[in-house]
N, CA, C and O atoms as a GROMACS GRO file, in nm:
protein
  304
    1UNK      N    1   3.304   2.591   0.111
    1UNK     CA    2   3.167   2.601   0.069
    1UNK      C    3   3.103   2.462   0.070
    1UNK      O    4   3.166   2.380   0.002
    2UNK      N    5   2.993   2.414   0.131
    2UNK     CA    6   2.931   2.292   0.143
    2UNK      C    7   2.846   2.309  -0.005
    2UNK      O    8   2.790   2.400  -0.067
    3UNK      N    9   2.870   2.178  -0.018
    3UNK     CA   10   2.782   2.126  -0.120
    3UNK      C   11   2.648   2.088  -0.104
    3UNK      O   12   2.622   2.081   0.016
    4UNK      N   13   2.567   2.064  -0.164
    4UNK     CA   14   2.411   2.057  -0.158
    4UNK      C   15   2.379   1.945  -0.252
    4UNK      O   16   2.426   1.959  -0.365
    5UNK      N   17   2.315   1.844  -0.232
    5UNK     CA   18   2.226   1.743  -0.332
    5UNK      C   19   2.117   1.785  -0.415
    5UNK      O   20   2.008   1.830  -0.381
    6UNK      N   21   2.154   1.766  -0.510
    6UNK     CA   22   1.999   1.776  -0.590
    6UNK      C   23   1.927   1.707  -0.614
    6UNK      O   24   1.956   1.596  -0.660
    7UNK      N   25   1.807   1.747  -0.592
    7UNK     CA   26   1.701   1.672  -0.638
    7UNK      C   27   1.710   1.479  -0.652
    7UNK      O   28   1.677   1.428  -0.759
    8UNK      N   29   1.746   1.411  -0.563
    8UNK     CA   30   1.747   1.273  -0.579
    8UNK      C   31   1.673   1.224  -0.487
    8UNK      O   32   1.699   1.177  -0.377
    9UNK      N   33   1.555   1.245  -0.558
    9UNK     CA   34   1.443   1.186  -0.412
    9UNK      C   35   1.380   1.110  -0.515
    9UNK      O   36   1.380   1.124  -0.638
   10UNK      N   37   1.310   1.006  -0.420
   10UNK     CA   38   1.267   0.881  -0.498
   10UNK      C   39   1.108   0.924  -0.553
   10UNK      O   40   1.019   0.992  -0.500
   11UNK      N   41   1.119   0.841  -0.700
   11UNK     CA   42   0.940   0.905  -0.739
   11UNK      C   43   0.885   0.846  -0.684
   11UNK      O   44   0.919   0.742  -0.628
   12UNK      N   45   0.804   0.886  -0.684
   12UNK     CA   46   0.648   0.867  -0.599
   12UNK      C   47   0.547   0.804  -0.701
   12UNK      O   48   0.526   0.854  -0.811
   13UNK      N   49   0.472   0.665  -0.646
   13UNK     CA   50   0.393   0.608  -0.777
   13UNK      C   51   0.276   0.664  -0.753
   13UNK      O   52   0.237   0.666  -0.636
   14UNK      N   53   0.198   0.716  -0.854
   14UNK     CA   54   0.027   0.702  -0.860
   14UNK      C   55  -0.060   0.684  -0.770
   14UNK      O   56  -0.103   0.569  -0.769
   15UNK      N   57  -0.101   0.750  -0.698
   15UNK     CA   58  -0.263   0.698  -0.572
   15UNK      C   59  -0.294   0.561  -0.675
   15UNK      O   60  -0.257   0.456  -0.623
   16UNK      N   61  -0.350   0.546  -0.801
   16UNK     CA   62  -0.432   0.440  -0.869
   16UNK      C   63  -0.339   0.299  -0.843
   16UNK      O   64  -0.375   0.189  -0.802
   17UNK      N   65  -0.200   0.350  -0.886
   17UNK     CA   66  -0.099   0.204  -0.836
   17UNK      C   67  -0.116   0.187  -0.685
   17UNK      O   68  -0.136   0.069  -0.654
   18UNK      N   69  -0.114   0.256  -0.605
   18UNK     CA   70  -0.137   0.219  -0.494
   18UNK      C   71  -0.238   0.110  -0.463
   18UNK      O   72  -0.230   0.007  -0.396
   19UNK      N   73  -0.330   0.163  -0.530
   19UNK     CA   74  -0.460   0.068  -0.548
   19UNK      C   75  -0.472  -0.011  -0.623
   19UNK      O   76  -0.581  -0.069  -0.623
   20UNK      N   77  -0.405  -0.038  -0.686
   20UNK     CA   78  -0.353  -0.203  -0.752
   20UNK      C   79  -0.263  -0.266  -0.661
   20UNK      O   80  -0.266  -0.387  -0.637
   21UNK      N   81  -0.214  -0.216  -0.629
   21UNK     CA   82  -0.116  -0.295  -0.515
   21UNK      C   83  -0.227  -0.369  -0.415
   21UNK      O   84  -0.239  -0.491  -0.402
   22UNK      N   85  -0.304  -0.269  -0.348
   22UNK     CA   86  -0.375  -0.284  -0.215
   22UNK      C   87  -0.483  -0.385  -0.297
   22UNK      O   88  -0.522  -0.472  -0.219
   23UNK      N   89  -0.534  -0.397  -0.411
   23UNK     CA   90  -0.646  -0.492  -0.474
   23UNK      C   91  -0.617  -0.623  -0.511
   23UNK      O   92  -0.683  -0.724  -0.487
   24UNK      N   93  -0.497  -0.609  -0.581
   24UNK     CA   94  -0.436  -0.716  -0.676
   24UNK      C   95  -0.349  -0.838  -0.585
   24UNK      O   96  -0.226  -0.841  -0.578
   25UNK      N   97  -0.420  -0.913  -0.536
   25UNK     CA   98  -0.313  -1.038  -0.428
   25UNK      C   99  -0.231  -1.066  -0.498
   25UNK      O  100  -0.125  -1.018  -0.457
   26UNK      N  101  -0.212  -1.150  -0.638
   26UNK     CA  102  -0.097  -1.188  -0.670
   26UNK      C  103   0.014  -1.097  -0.728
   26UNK      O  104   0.130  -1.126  -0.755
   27UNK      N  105  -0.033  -1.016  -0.737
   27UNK     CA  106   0.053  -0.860  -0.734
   27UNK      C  107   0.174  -0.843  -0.629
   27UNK      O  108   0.295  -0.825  -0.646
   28UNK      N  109   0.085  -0.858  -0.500
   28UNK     CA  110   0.107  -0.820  -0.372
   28UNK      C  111   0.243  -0.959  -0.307
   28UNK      O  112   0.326  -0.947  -0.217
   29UNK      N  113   0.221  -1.058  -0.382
   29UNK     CA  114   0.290  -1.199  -0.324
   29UNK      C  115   0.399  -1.163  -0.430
   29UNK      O  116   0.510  -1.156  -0.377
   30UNK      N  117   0.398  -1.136  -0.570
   30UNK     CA  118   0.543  -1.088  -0.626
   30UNK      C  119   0.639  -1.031  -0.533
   30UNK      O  120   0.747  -1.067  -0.485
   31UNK      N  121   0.541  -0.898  -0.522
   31UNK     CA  122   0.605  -0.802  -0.510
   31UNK      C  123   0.705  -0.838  -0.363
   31UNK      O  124   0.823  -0.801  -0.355
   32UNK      N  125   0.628  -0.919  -0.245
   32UNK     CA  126   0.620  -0.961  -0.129
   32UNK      C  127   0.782  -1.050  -0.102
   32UNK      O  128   0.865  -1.055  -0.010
   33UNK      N  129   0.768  -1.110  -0.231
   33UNK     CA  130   0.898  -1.199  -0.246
   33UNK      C  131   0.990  -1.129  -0.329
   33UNK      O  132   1.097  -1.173  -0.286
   34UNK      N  133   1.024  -1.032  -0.439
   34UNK     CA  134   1.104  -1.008  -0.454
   34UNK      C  135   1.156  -0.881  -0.333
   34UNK      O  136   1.258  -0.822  -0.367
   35UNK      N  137   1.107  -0.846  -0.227
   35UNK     CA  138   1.170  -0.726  -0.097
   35UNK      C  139   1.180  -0.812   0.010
   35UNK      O  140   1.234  -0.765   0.110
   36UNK      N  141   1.114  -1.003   0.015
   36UNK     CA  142   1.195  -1.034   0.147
   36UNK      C  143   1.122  -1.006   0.220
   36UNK      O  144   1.168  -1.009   0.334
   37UNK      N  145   0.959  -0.961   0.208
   37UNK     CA  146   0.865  -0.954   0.339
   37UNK      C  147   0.768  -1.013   0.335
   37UNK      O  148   0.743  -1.086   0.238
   38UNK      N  149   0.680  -0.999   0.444
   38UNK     CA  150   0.568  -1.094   0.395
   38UNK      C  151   0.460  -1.004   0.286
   38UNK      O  152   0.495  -0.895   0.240
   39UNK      N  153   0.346  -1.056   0.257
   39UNK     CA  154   0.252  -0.992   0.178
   39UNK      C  155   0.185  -0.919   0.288
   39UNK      O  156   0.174  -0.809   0.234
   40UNK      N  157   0.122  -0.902   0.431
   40UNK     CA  158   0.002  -0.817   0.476
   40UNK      C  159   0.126  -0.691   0.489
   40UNK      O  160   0.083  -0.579   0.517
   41UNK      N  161   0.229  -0.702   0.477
   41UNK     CA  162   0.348  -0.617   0.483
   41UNK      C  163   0.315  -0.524   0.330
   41UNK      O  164   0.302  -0.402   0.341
   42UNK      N  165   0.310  -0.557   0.264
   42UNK     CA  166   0.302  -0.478   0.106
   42UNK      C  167   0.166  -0.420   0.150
   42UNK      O  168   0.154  -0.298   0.154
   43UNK      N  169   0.044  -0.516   0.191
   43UNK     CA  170  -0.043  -0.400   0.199
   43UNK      C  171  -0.049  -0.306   0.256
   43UNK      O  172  -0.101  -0.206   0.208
   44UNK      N  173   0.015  -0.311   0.410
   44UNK     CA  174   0.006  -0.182   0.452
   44UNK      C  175   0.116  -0.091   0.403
   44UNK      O  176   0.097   0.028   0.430
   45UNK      N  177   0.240  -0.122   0.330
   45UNK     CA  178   0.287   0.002   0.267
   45UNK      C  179   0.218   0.063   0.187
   45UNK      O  180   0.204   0.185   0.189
   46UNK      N  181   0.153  -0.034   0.087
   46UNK     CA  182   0.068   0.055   0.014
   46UNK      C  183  -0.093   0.154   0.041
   46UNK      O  184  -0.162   0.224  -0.033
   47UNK      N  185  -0.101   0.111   0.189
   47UNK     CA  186  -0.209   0.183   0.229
   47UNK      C  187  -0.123   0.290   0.290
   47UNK      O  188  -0.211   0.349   0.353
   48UNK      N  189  -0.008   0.359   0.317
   48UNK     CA  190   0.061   0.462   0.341
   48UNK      C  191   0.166   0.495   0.241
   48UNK      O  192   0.268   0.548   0.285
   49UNK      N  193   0.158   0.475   0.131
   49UNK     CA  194   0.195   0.541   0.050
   49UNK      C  195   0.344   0.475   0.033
   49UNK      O  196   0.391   0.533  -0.065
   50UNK      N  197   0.444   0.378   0.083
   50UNK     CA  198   0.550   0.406   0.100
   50UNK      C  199   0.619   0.391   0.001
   50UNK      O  200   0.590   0.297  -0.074
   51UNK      N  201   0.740   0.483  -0.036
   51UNK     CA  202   0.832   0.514  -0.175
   51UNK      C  203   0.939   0.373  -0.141
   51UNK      O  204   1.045   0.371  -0.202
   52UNK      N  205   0.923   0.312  -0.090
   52UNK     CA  206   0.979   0.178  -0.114
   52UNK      C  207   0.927   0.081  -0.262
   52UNK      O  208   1.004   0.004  -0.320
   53UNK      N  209   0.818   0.099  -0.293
   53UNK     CA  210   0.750   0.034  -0.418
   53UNK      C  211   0.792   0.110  -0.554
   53UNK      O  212   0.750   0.087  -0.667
   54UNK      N  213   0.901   0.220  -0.505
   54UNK     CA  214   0.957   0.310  -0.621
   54UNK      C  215   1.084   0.259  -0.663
   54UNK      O  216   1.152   0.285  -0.762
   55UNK      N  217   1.107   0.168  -0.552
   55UNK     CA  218   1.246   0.106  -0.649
   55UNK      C  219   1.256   0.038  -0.744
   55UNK      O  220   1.155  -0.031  -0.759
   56UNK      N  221   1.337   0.022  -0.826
   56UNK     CA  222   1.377  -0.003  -0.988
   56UNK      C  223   1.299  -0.145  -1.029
   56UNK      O  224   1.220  -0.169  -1.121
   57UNK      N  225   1.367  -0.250  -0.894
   57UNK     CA  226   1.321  -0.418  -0.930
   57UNK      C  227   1.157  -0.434  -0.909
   57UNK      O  228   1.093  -0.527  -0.956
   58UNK      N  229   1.104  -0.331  -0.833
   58UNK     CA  230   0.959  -0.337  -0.779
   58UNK      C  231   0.865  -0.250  -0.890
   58UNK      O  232   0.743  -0.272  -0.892
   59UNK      N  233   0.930  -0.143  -0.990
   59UNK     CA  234   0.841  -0.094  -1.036
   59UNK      C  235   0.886  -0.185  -1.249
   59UNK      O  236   0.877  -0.156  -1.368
   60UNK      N  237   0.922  -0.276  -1.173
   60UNK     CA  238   0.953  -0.334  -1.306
   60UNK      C  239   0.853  -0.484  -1.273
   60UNK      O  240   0.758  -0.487  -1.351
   61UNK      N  241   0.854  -0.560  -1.213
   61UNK     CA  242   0.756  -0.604  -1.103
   61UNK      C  243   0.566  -0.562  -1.167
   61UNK      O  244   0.475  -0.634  -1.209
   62UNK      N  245   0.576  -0.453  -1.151
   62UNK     CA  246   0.418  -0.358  -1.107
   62UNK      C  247   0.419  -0.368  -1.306
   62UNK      O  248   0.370  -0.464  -1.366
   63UNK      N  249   0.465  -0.285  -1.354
   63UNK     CA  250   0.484  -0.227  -1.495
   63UNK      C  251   0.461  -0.439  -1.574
   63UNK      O  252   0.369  -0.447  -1.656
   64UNK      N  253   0.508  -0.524  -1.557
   64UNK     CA  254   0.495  -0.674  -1.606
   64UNK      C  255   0.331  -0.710  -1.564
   64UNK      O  256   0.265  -0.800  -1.616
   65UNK      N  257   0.289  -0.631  -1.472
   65UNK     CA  258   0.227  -0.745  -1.384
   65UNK      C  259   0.077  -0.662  -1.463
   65UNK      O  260  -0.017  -0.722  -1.514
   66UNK      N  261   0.086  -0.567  -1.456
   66UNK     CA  262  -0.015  -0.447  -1.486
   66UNK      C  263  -0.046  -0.406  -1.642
   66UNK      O  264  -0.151  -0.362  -1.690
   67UNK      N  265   0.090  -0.436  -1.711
   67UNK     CA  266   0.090  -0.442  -1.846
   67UNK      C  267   0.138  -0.292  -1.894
   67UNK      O  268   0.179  -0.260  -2.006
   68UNK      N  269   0.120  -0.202  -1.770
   68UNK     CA  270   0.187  -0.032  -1.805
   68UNK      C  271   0.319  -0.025  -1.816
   68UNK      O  272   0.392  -0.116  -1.776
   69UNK      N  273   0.372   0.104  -1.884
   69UNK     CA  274   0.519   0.138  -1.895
   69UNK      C  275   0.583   0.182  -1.697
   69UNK      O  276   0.534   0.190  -1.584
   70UNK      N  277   0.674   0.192  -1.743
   70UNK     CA  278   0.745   0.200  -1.602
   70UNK      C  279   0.736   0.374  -1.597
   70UNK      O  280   0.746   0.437  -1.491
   71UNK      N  281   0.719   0.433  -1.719
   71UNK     CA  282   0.724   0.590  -1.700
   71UNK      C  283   0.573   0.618  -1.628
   71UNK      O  284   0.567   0.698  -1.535
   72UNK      N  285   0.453   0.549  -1.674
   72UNK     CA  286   0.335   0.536  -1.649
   72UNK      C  287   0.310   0.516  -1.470
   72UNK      O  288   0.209   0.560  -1.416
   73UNK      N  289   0.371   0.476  -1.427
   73UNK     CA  290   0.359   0.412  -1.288
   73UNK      C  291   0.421   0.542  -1.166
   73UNK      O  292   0.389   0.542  -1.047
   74UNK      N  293   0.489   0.617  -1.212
   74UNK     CA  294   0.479   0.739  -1.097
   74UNK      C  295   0.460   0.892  -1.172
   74UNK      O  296   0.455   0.920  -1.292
   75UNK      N  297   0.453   0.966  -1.065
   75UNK     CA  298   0.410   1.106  -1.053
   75UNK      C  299   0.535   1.184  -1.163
   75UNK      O  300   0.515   1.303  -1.188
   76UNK      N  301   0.609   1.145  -1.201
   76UNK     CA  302   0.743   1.220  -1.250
   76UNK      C  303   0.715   1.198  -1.421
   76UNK      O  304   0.795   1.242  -1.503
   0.00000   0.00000   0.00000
């Protein structure tokens, strides 16, 4: 019998965080240097949504920078 995964899909942050991301430059240069890319790189993830900004070090990052809880920052 195969086994099946549950439910371990990454949350998804907020349309509004998105838009702190895409507004906020020095936001964007954190965030830019703690993933190792450049910054016009963060903006366009965050103009497509990408669940890369859902990882742990990045939404701890967003949650310091923004002053919100880390529960506050996605859809879950």
């Amino acid at each position: 019998m195969a086994t099946t995964k549950k439910g371990n899909k990454k949350k998804r942050l907020k349309d509004e965080i998105y838009t702190i991301i895409r507004n906020d430059i020095p936001l964007r240069k954190k965030i830019a240097d703690a993933l190792i890319i450049e910054v016009s790189s963060v903006y366009e993830g965050a103009k497509r949504k990408s669940p890369r900004f859902s990882l742990p070090m990045v939404l701890e990052i967003i949650a310091k920078h923004t002053g919100k809880l880390k529960e506050e920052l996605t859809n879950e």
